[in-house]
PDB file of N, CA, C, O and CB in Angstrom:
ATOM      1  N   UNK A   1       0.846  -1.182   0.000  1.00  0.00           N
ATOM      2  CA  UNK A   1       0.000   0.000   0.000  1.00  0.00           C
ATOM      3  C   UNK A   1       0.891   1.245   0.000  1.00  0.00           C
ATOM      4  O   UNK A   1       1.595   1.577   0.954  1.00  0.00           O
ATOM      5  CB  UNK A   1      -0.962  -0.002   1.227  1.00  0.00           C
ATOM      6  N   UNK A   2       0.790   1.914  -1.185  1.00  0.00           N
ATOM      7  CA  UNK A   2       1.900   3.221  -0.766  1.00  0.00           C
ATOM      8  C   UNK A   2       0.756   5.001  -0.087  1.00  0.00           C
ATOM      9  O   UNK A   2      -0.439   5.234  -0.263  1.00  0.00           O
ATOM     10  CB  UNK A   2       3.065   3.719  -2.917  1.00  0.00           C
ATOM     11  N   UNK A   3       1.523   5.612   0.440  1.00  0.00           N
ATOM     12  CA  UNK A   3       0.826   6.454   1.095  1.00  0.00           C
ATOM     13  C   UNK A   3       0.407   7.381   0.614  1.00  0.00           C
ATOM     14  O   UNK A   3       0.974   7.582  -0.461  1.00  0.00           O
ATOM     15  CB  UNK A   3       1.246   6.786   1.898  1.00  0.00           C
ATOM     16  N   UNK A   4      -0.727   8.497   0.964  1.00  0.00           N
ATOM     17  CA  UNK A   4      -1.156   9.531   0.157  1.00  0.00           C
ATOM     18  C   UNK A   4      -0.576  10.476   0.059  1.00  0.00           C
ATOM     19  O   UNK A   4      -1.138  11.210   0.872  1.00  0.00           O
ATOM     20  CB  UNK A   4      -2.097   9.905   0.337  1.00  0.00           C
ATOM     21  N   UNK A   5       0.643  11.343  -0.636  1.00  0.00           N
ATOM     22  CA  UNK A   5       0.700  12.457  -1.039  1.00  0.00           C
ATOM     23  C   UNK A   5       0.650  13.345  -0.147  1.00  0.00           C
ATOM     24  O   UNK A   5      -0.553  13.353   0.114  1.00  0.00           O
ATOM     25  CB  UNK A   5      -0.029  12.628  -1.813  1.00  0.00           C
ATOM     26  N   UNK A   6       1.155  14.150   0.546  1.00  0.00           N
ATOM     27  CA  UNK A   6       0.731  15.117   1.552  1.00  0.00           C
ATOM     28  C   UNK A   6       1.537  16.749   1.132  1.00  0.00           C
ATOM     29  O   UNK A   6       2.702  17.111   1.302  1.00  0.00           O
ATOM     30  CB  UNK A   6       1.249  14.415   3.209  1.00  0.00           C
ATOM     31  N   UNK A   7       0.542  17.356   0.630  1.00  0.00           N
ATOM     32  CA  UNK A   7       1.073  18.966   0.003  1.00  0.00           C
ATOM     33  C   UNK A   7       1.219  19.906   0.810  1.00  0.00           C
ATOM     34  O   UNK A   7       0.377  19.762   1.697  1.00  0.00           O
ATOM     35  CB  UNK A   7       0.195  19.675  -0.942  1.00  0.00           C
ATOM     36  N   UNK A   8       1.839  20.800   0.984  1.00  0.00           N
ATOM     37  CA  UNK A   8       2.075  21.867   1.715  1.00  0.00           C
ATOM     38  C   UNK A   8       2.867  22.800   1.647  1.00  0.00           C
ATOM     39  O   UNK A   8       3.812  22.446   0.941  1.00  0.00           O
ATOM     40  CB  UNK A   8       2.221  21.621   2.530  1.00  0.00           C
ATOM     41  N   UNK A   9       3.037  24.220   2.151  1.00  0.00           N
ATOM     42  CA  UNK A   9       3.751  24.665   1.428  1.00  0.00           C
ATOM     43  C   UNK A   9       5.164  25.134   2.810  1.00  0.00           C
ATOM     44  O   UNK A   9       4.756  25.725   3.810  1.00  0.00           O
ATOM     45  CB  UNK A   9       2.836  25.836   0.441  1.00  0.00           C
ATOM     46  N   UNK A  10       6.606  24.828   2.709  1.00  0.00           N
ATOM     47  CA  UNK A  10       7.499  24.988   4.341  1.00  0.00           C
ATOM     48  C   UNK A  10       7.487  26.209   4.045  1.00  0.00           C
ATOM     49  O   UNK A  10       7.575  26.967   3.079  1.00  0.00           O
ATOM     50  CB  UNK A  10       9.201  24.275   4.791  1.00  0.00           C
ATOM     51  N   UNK A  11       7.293  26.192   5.659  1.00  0.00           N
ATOM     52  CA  UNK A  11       7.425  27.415   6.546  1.00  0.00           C
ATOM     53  C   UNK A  11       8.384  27.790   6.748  1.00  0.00           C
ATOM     54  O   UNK A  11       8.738  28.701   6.000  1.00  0.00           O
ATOM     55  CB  UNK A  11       7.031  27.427   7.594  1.00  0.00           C
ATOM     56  N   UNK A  12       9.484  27.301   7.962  1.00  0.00           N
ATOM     57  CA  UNK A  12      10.935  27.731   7.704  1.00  0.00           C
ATOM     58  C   UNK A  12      11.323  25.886   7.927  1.00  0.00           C
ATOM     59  O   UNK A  12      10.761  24.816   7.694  1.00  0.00           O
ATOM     60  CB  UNK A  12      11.772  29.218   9.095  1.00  0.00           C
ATOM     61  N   UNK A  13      12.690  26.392   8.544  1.00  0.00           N
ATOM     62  CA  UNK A  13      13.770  25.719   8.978  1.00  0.00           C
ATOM     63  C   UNK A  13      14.193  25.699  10.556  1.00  0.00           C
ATOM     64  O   UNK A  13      14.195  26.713  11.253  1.00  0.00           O
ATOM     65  CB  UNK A  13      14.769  26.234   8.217  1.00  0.00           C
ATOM     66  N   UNK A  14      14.518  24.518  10.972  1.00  0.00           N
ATOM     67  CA  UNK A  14      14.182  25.004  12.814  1.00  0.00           C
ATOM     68  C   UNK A  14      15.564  23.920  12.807  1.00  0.00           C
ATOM     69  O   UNK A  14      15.210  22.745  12.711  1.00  0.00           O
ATOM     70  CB  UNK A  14      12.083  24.385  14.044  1.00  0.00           C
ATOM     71  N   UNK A  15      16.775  24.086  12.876  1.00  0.00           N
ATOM     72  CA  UNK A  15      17.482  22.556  13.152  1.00  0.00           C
ATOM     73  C   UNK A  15      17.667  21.834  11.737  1.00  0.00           C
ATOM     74  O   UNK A  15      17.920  22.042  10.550  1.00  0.00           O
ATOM     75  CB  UNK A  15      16.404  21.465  14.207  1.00  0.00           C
ATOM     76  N   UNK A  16      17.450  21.111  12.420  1.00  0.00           N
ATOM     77  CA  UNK A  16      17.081  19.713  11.628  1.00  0.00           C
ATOM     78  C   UNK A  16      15.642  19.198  10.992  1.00  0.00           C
ATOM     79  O   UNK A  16      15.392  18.150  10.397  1.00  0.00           O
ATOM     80  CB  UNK A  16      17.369  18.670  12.584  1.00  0.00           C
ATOM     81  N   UNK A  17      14.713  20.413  11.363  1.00  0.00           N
ATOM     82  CA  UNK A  17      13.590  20.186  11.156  1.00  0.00           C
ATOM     83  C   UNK A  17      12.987  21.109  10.077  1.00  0.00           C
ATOM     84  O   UNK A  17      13.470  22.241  10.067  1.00  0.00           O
ATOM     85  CB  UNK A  17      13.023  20.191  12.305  1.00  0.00           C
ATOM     86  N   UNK A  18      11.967  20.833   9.112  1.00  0.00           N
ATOM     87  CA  UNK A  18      11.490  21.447   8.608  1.00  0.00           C
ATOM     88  C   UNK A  18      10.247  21.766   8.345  1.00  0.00           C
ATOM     89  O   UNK A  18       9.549  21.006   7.674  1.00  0.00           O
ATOM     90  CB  UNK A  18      11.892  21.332   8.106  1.00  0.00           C
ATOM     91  N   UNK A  19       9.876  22.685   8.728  1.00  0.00           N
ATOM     92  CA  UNK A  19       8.450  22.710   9.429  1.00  0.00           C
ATOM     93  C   UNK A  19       7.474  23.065   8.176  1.00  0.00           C
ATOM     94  O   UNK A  19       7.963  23.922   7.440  1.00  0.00           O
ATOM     95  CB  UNK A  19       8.331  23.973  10.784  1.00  0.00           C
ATOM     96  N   UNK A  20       6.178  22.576   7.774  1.00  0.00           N
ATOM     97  CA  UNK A  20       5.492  22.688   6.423  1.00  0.00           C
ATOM     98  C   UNK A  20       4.041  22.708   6.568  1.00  0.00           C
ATOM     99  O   UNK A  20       3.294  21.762   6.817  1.00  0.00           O
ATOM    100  CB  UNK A  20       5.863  21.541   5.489  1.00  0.00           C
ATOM    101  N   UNK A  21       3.746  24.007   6.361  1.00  0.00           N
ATOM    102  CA  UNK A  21       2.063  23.992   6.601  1.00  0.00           C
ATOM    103  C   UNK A  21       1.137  23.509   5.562  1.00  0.00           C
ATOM    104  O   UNK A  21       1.043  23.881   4.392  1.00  0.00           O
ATOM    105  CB  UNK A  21       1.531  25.394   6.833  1.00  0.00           C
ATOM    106  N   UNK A  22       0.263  22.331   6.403  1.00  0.00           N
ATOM    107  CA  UNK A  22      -0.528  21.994   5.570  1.00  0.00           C
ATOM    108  C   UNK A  22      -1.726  21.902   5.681  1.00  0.00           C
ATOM    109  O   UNK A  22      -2.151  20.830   6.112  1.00  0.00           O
ATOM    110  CB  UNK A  22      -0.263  21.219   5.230  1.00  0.00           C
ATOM    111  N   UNK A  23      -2.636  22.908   5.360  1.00  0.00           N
ATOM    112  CA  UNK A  23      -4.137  23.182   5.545  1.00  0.00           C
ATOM    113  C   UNK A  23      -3.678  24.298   6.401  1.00  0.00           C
ATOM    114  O   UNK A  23      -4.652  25.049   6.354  1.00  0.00           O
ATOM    115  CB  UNK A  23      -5.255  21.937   6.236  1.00  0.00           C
ATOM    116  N   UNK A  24      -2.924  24.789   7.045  1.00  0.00           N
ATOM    117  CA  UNK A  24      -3.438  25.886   7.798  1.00  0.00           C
ATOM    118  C   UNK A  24      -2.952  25.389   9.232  1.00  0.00           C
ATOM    119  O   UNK A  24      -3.010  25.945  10.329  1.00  0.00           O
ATOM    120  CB  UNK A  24      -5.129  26.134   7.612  1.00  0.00           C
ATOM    121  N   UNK A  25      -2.306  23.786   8.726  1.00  0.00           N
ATOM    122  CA  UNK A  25      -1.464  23.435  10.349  1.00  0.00           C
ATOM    123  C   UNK A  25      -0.277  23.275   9.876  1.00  0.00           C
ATOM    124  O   UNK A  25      -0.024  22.840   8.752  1.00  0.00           O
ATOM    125  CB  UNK A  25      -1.875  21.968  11.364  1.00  0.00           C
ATOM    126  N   UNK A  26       0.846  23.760  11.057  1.00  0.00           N
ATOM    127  CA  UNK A  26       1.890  23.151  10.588  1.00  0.00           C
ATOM    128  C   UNK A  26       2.375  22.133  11.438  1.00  0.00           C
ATOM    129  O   UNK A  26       2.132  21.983  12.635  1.00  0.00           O
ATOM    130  CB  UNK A  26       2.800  24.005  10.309  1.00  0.00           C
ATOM    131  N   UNK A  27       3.361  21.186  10.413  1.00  0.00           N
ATOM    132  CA  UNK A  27       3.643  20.198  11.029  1.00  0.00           C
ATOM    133  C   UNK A  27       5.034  19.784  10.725  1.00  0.00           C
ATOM    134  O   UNK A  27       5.391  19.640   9.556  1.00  0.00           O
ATOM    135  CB  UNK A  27       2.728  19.311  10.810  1.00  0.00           C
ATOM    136  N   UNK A  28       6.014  19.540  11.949  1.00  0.00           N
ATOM    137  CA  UNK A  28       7.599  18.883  11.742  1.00  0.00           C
ATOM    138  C   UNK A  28       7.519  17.960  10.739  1.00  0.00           C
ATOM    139  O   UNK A  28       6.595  17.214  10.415  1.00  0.00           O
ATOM    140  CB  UNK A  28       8.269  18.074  13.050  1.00  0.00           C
ATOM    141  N   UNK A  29       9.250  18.198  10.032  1.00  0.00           N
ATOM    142  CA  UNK A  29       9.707  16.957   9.233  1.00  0.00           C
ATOM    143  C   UNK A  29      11.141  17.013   8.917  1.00  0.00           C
ATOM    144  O   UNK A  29      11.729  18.050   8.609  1.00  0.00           O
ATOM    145  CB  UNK A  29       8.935  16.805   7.898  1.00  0.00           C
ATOM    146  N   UNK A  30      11.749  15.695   9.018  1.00  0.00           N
ATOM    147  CA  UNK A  30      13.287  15.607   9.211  1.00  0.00           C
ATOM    148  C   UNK A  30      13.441  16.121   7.904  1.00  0.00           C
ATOM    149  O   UNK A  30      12.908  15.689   6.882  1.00  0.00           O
ATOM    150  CB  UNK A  30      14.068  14.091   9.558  1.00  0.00           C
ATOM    151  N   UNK A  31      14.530  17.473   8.064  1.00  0.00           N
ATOM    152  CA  UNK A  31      15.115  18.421   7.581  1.00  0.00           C
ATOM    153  C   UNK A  31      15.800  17.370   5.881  1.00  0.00           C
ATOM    154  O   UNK A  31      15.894  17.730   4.707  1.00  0.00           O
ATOM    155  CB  UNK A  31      16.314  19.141   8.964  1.00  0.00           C
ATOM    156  N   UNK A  32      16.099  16.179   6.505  1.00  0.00           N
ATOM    157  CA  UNK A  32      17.405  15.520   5.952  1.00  0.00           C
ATOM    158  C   UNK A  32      16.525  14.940   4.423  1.00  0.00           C
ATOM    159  O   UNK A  32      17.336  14.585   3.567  1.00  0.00           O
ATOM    160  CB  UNK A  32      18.222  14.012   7.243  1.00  0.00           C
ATOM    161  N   UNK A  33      15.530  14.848   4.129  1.00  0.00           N
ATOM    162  CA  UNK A  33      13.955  14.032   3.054  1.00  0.00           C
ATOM    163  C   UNK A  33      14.217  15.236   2.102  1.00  0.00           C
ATOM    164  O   UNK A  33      14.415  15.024   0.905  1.00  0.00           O
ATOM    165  CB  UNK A  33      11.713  13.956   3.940  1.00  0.00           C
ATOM    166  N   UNK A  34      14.220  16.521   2.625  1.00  0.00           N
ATOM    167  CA  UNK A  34      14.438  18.043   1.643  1.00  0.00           C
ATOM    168  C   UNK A  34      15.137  17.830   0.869  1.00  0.00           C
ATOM    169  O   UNK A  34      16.171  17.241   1.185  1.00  0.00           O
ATOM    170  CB  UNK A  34      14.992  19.325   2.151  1.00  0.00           C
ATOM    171  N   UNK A  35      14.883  18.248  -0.665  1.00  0.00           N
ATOM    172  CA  UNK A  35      16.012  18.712  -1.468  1.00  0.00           C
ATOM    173  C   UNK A  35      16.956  19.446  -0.971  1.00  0.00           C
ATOM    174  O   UNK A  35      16.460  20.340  -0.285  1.00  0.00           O
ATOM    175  CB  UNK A  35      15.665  19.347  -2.420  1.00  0.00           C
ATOM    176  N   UNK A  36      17.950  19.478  -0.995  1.00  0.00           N
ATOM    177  CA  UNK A  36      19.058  20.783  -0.528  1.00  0.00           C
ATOM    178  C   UNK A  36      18.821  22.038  -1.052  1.00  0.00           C
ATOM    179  O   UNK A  36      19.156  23.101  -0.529  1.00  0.00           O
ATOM    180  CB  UNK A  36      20.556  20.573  -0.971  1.00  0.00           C
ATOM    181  N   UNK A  37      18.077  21.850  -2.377  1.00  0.00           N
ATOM    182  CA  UNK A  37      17.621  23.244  -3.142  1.00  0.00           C
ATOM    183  C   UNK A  37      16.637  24.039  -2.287  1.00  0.00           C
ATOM    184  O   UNK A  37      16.998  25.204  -2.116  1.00  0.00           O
ATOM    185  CB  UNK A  37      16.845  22.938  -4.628  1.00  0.00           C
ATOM    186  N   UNK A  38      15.518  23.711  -1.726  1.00  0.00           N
ATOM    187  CA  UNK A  38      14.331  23.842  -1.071  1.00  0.00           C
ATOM    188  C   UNK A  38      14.572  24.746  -0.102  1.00  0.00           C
ATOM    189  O   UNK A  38      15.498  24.610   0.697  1.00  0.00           O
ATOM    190  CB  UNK A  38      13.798  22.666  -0.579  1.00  0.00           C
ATOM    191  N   UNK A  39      13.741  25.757  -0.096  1.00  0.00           N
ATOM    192  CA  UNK A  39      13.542  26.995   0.931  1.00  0.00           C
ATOM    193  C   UNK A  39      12.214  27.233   0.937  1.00  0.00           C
ATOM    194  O   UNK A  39      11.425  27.086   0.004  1.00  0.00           O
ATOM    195  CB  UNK A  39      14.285  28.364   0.580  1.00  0.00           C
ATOM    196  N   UNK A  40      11.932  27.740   2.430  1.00  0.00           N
ATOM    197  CA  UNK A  40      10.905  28.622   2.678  1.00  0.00           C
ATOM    198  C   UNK A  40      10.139  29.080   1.704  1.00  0.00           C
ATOM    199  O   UNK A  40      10.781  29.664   0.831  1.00  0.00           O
ATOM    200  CB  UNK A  40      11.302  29.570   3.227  1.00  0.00           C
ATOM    201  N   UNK A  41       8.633  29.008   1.486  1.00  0.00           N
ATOM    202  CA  UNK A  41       8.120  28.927   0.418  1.00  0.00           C
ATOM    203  C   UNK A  41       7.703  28.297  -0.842  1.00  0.00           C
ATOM    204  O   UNK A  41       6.749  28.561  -1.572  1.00  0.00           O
ATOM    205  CB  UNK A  41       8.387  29.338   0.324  1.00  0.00           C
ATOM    206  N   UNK A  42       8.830  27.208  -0.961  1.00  0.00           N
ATOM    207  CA  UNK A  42       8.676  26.392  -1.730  1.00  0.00           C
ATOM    208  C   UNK A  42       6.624  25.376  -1.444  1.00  0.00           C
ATOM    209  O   UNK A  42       6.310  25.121  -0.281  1.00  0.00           O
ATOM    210  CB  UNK A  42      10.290  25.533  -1.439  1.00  0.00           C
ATOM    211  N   UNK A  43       5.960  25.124  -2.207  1.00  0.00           N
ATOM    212  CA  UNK A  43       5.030  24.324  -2.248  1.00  0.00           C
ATOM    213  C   UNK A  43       5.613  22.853  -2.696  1.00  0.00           C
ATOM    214  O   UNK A  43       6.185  22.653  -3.767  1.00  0.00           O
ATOM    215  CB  UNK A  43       4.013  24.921  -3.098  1.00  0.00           C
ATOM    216  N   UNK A  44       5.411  22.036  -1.866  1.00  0.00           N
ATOM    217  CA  UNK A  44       6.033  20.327  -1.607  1.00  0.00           C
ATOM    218  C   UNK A  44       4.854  19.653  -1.584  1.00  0.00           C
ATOM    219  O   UNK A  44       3.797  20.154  -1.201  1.00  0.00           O
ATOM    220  CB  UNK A  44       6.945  19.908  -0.053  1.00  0.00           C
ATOM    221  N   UNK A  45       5.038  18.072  -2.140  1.00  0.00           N
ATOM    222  CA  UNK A  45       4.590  16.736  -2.227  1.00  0.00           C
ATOM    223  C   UNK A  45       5.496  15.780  -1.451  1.00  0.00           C
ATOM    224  O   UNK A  45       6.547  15.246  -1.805  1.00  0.00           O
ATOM    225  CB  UNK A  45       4.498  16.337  -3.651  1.00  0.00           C
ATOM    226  N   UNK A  46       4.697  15.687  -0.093  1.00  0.00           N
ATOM    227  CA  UNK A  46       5.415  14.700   0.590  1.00  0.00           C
ATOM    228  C   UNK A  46       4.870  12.903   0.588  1.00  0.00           C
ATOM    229  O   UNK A  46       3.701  12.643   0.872  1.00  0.00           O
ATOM    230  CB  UNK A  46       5.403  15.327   2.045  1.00  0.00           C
ATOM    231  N   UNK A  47       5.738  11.936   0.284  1.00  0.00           N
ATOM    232  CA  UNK A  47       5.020  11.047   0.078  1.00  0.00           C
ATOM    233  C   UNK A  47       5.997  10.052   0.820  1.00  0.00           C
ATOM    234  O   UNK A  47       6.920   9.591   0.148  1.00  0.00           O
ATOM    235  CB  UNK A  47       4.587  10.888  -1.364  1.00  0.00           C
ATOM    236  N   UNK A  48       5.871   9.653   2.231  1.00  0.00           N
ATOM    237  CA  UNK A  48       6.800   8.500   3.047  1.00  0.00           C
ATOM    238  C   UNK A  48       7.876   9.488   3.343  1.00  0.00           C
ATOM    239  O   UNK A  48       7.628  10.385   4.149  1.00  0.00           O
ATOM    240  CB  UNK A  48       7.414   6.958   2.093  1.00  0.00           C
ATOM    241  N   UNK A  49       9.096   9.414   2.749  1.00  0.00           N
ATOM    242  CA  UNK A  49      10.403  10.183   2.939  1.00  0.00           C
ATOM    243  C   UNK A  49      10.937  10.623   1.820  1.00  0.00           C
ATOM    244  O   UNK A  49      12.133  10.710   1.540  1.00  0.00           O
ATOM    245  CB  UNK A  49      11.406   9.471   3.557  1.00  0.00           C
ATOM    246  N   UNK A  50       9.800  10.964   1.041  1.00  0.00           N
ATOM    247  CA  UNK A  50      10.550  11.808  -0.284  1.00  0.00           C
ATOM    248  C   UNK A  50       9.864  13.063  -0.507  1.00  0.00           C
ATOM    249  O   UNK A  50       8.650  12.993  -0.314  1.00  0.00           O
ATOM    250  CB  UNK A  50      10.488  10.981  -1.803  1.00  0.00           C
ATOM    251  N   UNK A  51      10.305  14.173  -0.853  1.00  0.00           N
ATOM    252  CA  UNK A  51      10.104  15.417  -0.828  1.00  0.00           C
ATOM    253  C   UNK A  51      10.253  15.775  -2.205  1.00  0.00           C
ATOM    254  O   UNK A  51      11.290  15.231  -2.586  1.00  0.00           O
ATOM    255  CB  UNK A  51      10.913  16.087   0.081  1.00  0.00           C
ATOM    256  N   UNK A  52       9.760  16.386  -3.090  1.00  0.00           N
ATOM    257  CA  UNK A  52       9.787  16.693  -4.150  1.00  0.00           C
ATOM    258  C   UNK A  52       8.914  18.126  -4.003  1.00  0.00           C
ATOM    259  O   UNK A  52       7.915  18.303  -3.304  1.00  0.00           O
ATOM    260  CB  UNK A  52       9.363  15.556  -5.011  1.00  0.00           C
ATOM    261  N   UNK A  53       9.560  19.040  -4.827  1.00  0.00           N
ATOM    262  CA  UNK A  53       9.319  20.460  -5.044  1.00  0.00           C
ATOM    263  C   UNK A  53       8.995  21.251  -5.708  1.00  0.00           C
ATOM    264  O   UNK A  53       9.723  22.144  -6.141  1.00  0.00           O
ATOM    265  CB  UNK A  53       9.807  20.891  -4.966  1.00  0.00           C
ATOM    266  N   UNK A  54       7.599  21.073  -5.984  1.00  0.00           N
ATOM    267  CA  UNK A  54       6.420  21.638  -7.148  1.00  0.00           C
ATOM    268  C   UNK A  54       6.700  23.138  -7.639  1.00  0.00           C
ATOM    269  O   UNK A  54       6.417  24.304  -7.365  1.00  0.00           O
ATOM    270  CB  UNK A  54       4.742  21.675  -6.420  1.00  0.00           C
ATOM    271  N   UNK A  55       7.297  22.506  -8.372  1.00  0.00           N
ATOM    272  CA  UNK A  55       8.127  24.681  -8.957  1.00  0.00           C
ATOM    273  C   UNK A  55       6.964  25.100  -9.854  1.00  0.00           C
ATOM    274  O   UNK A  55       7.182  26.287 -10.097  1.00  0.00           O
ATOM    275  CB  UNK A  55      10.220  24.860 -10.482  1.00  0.00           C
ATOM    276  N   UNK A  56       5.827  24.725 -10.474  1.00  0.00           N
ATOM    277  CA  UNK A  56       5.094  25.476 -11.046  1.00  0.00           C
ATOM    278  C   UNK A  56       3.957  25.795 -10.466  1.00  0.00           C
ATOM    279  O   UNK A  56       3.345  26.741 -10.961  1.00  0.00           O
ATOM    280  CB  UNK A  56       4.932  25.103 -12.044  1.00  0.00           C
ATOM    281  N   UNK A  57       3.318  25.036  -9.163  1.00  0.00           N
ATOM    282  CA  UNK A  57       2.857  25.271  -8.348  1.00  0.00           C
ATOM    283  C   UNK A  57       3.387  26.225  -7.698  1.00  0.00           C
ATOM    284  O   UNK A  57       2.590  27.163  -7.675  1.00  0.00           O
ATOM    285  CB  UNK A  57       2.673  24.462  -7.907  1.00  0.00           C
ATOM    286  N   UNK A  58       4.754  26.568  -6.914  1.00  0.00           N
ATOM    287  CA  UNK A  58       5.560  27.686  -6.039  1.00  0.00           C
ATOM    288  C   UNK A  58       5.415  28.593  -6.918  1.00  0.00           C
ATOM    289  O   UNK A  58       5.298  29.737  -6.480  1.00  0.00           O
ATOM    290  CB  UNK A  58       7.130  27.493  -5.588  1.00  0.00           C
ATOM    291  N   UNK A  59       5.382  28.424  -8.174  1.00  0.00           N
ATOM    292  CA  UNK A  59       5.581  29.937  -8.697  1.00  0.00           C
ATOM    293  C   UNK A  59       4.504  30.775  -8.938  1.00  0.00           C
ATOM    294  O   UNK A  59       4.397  32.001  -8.921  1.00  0.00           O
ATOM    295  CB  UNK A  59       6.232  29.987  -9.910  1.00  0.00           C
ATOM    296  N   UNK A  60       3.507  29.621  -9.230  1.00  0.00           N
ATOM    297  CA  UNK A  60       2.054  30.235  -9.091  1.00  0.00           C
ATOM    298  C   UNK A  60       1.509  30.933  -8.123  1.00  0.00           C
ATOM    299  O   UNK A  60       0.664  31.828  -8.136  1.00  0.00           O
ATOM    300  CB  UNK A  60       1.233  29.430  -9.139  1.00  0.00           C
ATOM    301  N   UNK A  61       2.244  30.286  -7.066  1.00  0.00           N
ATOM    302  CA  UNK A  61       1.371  31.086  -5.635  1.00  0.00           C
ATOM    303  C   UNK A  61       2.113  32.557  -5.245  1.00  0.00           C
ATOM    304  O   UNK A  61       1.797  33.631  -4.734  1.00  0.00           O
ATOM    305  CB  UNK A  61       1.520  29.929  -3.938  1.00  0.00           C
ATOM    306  N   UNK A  62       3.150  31.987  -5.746  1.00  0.00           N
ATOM    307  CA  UNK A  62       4.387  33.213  -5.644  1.00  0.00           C
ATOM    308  C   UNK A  62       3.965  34.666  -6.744  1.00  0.00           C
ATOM    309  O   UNK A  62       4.225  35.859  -6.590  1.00  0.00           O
ATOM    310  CB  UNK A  62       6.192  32.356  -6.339  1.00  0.00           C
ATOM    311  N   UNK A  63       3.297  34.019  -7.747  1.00  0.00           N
ATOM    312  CA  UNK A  63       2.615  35.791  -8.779  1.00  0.00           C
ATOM    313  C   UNK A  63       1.218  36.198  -7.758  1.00  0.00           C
ATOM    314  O   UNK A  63       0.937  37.276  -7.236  1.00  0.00           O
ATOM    315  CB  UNK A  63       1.683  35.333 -11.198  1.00  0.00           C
ATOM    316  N   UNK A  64       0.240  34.411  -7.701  1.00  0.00           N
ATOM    317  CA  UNK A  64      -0.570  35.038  -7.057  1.00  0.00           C
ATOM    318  C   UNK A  64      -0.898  36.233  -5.815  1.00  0.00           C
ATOM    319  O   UNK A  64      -1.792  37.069  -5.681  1.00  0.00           O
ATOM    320  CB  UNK A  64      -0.858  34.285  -6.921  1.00  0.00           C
ATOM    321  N   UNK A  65       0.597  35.754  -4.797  1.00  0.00           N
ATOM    322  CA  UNK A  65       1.173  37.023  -3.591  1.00  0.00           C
ATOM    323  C   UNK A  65       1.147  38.239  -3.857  1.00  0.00           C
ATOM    324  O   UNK A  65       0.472  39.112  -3.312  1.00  0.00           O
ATOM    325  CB  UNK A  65       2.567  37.015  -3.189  1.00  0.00           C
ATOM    326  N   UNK A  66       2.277  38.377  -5.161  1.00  0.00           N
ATOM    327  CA  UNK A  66       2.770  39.170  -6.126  1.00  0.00           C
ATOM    328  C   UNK A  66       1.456  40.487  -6.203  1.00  0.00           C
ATOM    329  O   UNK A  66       1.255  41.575  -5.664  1.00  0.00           O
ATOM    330  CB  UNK A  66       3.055  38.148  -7.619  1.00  0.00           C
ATOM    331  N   UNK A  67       0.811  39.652  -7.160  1.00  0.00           N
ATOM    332  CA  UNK A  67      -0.630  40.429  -8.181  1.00  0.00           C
ATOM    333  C   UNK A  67      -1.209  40.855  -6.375  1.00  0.00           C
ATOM    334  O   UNK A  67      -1.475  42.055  -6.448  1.00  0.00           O
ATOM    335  CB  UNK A  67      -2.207  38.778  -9.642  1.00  0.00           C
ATOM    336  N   UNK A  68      -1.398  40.533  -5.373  1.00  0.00           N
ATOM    337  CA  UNK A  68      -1.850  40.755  -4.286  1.00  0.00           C
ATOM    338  C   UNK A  68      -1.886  41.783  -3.733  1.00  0.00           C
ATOM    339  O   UNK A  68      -2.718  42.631  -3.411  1.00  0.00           O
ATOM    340  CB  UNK A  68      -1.507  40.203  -3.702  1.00  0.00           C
ATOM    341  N   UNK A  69      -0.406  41.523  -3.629  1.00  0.00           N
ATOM    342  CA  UNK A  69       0.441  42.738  -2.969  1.00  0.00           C
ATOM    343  C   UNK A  69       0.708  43.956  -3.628  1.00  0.00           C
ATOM    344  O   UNK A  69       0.573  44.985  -2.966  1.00  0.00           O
ATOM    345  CB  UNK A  69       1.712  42.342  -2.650  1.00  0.00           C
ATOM    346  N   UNK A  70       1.131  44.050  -5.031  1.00  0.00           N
ATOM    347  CA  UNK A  70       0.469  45.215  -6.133  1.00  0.00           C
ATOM    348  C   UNK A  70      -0.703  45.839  -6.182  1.00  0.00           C
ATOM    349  O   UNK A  70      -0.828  47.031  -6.465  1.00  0.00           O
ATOM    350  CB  UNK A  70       0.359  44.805  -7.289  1.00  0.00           C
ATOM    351  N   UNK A  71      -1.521  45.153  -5.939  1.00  0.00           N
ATOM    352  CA  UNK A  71      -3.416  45.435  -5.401  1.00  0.00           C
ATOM    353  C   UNK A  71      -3.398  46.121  -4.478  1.00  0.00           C
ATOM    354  O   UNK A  71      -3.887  47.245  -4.593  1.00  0.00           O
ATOM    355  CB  UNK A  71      -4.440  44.200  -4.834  1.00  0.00           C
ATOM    356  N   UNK A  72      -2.857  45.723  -3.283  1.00  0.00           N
ATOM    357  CA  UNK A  72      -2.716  46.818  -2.169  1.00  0.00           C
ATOM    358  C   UNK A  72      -1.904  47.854  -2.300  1.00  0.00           C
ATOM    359  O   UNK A  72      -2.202  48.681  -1.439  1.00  0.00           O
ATOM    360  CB  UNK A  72      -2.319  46.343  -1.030  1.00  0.00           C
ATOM    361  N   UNK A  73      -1.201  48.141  -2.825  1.00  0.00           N
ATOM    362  CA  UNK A  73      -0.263  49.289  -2.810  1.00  0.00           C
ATOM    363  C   UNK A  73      -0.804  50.016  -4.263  1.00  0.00           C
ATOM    364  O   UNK A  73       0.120  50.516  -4.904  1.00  0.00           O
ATOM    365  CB  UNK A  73       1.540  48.760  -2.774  1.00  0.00           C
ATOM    366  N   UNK A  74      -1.657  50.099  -4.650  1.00  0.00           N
ATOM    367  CA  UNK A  74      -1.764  50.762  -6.121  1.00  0.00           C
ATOM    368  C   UNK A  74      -2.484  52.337  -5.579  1.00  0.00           C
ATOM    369  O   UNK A  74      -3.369  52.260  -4.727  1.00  0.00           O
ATOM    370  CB  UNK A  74      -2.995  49.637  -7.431  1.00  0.00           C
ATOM    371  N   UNK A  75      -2.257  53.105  -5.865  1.00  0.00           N
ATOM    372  CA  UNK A  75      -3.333  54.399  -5.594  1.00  0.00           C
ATOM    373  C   UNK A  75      -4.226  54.310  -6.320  1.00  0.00           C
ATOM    374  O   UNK A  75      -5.128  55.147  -6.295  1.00  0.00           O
ATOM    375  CB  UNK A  75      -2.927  55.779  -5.777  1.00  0.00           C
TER     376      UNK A  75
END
């Protein structure tokens, strides 16, 4: 039986730990499963002990911020 997928997007870095909110909770995970590439912000697919790092997803959410934050600051 392999396990479901678990998305989220990390929060920071604490240690050895890498902390990744998912739904609106966050929750620990050994630092060491991360790509070495992977920072704060990145949007992840966690599945057992592999971490993989949804770059067109991150980047999406990353314009969506973007277009956001332009919205608020426009006169």
């Amino acid at each position: 039986m392999t396990k479901k997928p678990i998305r989220g997007i990390i929060d920071r870095f604490e240690g050895e730990l890498a902390v990744v909110e998912i739904e609106g909770v966050t929750k620990d995970f050994d630092k060491s499963i991360f790509p070495k590439f992977a920072t704060p912000g990145d949007f992840v697919e966690i599945t057992g002990d592999r971490v993989t790092v949804l770059k067109d997803e991150t980047e999406k959410r990353r314009k969506e911020i973007k277009d956001l934050m332009d919205e608020l600051w426009e006169d």
